[in-house]
Structure formats: C-alpha cells, structure tokens
C-alpha positions, 0 to 999 in steps of 0.5 A, spaced: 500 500 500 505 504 501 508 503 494 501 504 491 500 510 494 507 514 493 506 512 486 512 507 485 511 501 481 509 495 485 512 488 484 508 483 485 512 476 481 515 475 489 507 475 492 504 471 486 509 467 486 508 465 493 500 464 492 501 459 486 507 455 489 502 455 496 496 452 491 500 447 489 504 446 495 496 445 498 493 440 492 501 436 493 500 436 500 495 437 503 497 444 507 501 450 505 507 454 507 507 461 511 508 467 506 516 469 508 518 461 510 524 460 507 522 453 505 519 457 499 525 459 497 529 453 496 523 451 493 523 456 487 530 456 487 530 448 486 525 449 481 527 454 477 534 450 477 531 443 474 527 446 469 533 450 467 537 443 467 530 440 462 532 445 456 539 443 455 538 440 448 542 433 450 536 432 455 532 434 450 533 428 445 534 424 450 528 420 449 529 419 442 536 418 442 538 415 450 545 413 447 547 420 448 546 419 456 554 416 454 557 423 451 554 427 457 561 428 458 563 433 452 557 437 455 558 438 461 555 433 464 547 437 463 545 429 464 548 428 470 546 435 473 538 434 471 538 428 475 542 431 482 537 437 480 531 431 480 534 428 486 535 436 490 526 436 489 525 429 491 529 430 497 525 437 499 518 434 497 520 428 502 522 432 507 
C-alpha cells in the first residue's frame, strides 16, 4: 500500500509467486507454507534450477536418442546435473 500510494511501481512476481507455489504446495500436500518461510525459497530456487537443467538440448533428445546419456561428458555433464537437480526436489518434497 505504501508503494501504491507514493506512486512507485509495485512488484508483485515475489507475492504471486508465493500464492501459486502455496496452491500447489496445498493440492501436493495437503497444507501450505507461511508467506516469508524460507522453505519457499529453496523451493523456487530448486525449481527454477531443474527446469533450467530440462532445456539443455542433450536432455532434450534424450528420449529419442538415450545413447547420448554416454557423451554427457563433452557437455558438461547437463545429464548428470538434471538428475542431482531431480534428486535436490525429491529430497525437499520428502522432507
């Protein structure tokens, strides 16, 4: 409301971010997470960091051609990052 009122824009990723996240996190879950919980940081970080890791064109032709999980070397290992990036959101989500 202060920012509104002295006419400053007002950026609302962080709070619809949160909103969104506390929906899915509600359907997952059966509960959601306080606004502010450091939870939803990590979540949103590990997130962020697994979709980035699923638009390496390797992993994107992994389907089609699973032989290329061998020559994830000459890449950069994006293969082997999508899995720990995997096992990183499996772990939160057990947690």
């Amino acid at each position: 409301k202060k920012e509104g009122a002295e006419g400053k824009s007002i950026d609302v990723t962080q709070n619809l971010m949160y909103g969104v996240s506390n929906i899915i996190w509600q359907l997952a879950f059966g509960r959601t997470l306080p606004f502010g919980d450091p939870m939803l940081n990590v979540v949103k970080d590990e997130v962020h960091k697994l979709f980035v890791s699923m638009t390496h064109p390797c992993v994107a032709f992994l389907d089609v051609f699973p032989q290329i999980e061998v020559l994830d070397f000459l890449f950069d290992h994006p293969i082997k990052k999508l899995k720990t990036r995997n096992r990183s959101c499996m772990n939160i989500m057990h947690k």
